[in-house]
C-alpha positions as CSV (number, residue, x, y, z in Angstrom):
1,X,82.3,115.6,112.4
2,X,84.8,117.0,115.1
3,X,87.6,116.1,113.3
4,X,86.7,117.4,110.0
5,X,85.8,120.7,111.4
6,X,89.8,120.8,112.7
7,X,90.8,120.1,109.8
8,X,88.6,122.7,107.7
9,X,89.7,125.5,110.1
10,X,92.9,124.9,111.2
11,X,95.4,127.6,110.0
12,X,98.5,124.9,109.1
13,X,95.7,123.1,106.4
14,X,94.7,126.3,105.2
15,X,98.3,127.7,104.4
16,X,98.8,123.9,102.7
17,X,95.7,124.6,100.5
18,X,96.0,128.5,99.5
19,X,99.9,127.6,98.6
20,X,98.7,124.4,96.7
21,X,96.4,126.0,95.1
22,X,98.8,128.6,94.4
23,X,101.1,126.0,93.0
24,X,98.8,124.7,90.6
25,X,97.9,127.8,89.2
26,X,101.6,128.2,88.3
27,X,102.5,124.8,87.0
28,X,99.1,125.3,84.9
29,X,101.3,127.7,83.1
30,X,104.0,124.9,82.6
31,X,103.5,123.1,79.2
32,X,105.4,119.9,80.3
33,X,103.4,119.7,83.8
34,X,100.4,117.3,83.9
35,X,97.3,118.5,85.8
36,X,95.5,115.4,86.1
37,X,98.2,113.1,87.7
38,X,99.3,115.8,90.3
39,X,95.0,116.0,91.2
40,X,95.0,112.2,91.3
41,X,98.4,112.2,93.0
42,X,96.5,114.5,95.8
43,X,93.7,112.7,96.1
44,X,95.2,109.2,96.6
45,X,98.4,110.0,98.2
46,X,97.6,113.1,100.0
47,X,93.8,112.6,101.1
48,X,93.3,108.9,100.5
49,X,96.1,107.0,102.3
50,X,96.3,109.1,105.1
51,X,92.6,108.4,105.7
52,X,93.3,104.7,105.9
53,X,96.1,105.6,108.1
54,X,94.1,107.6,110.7
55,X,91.5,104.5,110.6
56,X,94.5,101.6,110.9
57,X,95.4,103.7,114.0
58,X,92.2,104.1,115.8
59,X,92.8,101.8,118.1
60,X,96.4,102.5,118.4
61,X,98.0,103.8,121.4
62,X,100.4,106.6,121.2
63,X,103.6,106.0,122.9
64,X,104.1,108.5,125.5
65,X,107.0,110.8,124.2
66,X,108.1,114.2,125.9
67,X,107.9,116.8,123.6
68,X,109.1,120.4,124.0
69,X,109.9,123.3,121.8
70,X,110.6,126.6,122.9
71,X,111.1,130.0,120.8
72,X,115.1,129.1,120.5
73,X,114.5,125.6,119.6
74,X,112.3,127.2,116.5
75,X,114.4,129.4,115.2
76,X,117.6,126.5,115.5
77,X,114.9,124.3,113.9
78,X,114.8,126.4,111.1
79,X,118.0,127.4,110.4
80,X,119.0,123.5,110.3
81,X,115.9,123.2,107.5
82,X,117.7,126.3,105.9
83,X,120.8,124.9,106.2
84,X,119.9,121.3,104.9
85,X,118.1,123.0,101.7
86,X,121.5,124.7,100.9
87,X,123.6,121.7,101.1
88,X,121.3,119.6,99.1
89,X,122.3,122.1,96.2
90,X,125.1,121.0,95.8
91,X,126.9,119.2,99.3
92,X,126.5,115.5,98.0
93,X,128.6,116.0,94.7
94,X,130.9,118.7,96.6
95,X,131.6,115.9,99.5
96,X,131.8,113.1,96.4
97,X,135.0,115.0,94.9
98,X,136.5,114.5,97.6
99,X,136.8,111.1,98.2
100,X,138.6,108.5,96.4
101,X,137.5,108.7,92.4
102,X,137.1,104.7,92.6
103,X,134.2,105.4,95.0
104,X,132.0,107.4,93.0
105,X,133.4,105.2,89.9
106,X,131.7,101.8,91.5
107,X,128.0,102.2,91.9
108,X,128.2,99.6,94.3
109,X,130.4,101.8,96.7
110,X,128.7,104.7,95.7
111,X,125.5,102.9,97.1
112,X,127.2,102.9,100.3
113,X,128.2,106.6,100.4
114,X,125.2,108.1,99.9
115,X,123.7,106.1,102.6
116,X,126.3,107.3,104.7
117,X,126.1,111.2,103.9
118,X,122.3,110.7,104.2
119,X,123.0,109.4,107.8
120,X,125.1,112.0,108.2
121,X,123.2,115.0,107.5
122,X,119.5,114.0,108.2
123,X,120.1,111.7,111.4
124,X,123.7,112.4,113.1
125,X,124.3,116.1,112.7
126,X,120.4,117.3,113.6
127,X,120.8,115.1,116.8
128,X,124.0,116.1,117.8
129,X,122.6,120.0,117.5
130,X,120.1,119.6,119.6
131,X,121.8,117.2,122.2
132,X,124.5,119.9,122.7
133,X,121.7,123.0,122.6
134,X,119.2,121.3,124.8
135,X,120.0,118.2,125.7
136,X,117.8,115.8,123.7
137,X,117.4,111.8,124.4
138,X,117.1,109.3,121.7
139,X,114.1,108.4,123.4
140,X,112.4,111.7,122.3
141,X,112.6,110.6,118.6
142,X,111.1,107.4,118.9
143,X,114.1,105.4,119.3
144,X,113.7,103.1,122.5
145,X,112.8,99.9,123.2
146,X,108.8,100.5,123.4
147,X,108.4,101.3,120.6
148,X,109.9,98.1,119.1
149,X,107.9,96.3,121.6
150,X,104.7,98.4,120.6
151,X,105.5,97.0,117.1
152,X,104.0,93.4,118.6
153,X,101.0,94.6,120.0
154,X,98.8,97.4,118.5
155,X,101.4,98.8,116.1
156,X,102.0,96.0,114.2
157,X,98.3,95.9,112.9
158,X,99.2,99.6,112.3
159,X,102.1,98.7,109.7
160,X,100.8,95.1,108.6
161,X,97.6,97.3,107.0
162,X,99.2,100.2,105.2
163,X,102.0,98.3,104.0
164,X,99.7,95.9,102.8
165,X,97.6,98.6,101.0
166,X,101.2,100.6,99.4
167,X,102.3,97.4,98.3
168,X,99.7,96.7,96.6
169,X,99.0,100.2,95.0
170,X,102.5,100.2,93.8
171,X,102.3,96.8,92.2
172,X,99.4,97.7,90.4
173,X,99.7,101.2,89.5
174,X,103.3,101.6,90.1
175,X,105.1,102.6,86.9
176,X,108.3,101.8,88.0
177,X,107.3,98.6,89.3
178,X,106.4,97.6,85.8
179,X,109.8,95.2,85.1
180,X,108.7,93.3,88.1
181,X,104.8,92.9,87.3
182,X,106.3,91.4,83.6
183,X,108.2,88.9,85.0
184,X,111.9,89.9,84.2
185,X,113.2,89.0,87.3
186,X,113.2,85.1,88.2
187,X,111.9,83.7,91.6
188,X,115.9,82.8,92.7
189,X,116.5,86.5,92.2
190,X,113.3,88.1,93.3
191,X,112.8,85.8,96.7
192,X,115.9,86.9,98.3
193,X,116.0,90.3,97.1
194,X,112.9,91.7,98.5
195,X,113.6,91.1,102.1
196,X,117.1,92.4,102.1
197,X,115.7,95.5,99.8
198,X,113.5,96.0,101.9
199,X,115.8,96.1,105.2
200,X,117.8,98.7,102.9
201,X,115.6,100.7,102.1
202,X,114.1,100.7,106.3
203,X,117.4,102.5,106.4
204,X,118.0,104.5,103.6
205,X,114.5,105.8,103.2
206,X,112.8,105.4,105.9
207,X,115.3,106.1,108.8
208,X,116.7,109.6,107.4
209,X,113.4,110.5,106.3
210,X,111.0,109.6,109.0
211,X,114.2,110.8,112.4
212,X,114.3,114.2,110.5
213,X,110.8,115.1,109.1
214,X,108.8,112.7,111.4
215,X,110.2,113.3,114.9
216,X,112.6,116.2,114.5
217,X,110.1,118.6,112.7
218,X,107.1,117.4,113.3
219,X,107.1,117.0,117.1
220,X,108.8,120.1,117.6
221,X,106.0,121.9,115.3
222,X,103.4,119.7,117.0
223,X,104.7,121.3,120.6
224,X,105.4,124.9,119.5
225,X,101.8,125.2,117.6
226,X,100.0,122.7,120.1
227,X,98.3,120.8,117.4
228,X,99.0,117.7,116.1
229,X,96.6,118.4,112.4
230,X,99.1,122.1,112.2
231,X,102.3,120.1,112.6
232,X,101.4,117.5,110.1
233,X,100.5,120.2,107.6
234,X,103.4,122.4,108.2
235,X,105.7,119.4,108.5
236,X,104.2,118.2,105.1
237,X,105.3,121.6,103.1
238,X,108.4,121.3,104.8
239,X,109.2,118.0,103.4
240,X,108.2,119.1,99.9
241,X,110.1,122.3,100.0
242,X,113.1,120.9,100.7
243,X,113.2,119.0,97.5
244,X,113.3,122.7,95.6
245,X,117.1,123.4,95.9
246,X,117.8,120.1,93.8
247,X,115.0,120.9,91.0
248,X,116.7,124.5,90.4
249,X,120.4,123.8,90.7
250,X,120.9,120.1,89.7
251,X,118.7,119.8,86.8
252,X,116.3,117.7,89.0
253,X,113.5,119.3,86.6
254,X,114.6,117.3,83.8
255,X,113.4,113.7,85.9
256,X,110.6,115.6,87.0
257,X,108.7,117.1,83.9
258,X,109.7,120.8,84.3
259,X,112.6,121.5,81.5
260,X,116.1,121.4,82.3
261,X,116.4,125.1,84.2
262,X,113.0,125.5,85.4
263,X,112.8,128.8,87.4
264,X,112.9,129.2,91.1
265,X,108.9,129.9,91.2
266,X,107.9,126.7,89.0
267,X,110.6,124.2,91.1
268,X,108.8,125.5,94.9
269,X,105.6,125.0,93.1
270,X,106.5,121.6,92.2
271,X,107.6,121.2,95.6
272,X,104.3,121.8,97.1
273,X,102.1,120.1,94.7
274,X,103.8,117.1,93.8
275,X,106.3,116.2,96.7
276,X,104.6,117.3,100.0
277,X,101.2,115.3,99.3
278,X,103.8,112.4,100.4
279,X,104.8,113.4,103.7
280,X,100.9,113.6,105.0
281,X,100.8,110.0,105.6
282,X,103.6,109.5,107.0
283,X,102.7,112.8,109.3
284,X,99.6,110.8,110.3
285,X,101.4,107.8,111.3
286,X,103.7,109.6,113.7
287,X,101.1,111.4,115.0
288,X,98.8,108.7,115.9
289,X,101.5,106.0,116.9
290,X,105.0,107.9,118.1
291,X,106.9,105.0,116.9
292,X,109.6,105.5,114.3
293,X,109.8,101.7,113.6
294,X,106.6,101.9,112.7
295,X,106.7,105.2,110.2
296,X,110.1,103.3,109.3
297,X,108.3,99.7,108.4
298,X,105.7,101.5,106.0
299,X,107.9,104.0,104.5
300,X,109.9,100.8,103.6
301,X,107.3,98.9,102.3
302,X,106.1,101.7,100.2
303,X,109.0,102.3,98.4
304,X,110.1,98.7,97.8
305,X,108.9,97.6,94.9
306,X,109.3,100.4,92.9
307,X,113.3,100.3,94.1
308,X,113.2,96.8,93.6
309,X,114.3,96.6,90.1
310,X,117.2,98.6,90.6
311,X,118.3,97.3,93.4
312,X,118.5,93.4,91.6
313,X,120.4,95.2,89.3
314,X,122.7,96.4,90.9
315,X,123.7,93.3,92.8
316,X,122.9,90.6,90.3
């Protein structure tokens, strides 16, 4: 009963609810937006999952991380966030015309170069700001040998049970996963694929998502507030708004539902309904464990099947 009295009056919730709610009331608006998969979408992604990841981790011990974050660390947090919005406008194609035109030609290179820009801008270039401004450790984002160690003991439960339960949402519910439940890929191709996909995508995904929103935000927001419920919250909208820039300027609308030019109010609104739900669990992971191989391992294992089929196609 504590804990759901923290969670009904904590200030970082409530701002997550009133601009949800918000959000819905303006997609209600939007003709090609539907209502009932963004409520089920909430309840499942957003409510359900992080439950079972706040039980998975009762038991868990949190690695013992230093955390700081002073008014100047703040406001550099959030001009980086600014800064990152920006250049996911339009930085990836402006940084693609300038390489070799083979690259972006190949998809197979291309799969390379985004990896790296991705490393680039959400890993390398955060770390390196803060290192210079205030001398930060890899060890304060999760990466040490502890944690990998933590991994065999209590934190491997931790990611054994929610991967488990992602893997087997996806494969059942999954839309995109629906090549694989049909049998279109044969056992020599499927076998060998899903271990190195998923080792890909530990990288690709889950690295640059979980170093930057996980322990770059979210710590610092868990310090400067002093409450782990407010960070995940704040660190959730966050994640979701910084999708927006890429549903206004690069036609991201059309994949998602909204139109081709949806307007700067309907893409944020998006943002908040539909994306940030996803970074709760993920929130409650780091929270509860502070190991990034761990957030890492079940952000992997969540999006592998549904990038499964495209990634046997690719190297078929």
């Amino acid at each position: 009963m504590k804990t759901v009295r923290l969670l009904i009056f904590n200030p970082g919730v409530a701002l997550f609810a009133a601009l949800y709610l918000a959000g819905l009331a303006i997609l209600s608006q939007n003709k090609d937006f539907n209502f009932a998969d963004a409520l089920v979408e909430l309840v499942i992604v957003g409510l359900l999952f992080p439950l079972l990841a706040w039980i998975a981790t009762r038991r868990a011990v949190p690695l013992a991380i230093p955390t700081r974050s002073s008014g100047s660390e703040m406001l550099v947090l959030v001009a980086v966030v600014i800064a990152l919005s920006i250049y996911l406008i339009g930085g990836p194609q402006w940084i693609d015309g300038l390489l070799p035109a083979r690259w972006s030609v190949s998809p197979r290179i291309h799969f390379f170069v985004n990896l790296a820009k991705k490393l680039a801008v959400f890993v390398v270039a955060p770390w390196l700001i803060f290192r210079s401004l205030f001398g930060d450790r890899w060890a304060e984002y999760g990466v040490s040998l502890s944690a990998l160690r933590a991994l065999g003991r209590g934190h491997g439960l931790t990611v054994l049970v929610l991967s488990g339960a992602l893997i087997l949402f996806q494969y059942f519910l999954g839309g995109a996963v629906a090549p694989v439940r049909a049998g279109k890929f044969p056992a020599h191709e499927l076998l060998p694929a899903l271990p190195v996909c998923f080792v890909w995508l530990a990288i690709e995904a889950g690295l640059v998502e979980e170093f930057f929103f996980s322990t770059f935000v979210q710590s610092r927001f868990t310090a400067f507030f002093r409450s782990e419920i407010t960070a995940v919250a704040l660190m959730s909208l966050t994640f979701g708004l910084a999708h927006a820039p890429g549903f206004i300027f690069r036609h991201g609308g059309e994949v998602e539902g909204l139109g081709a030019n949806p307007s700067a109010l309907t893409a944020l609104a998006y943002s908040v309904v539909v994306v940030a739900p996803s970074g709760i669990l993920f929130g409650v992971i780091w929270a509860r464990t502070r190991n990034l191989f761990a957030a890492i391992a079940v952000h992997a294992a969540g999006d592998l099947l549904p990038n499964l089929p495209a990634f046997i196609e690719l190297w078929r």
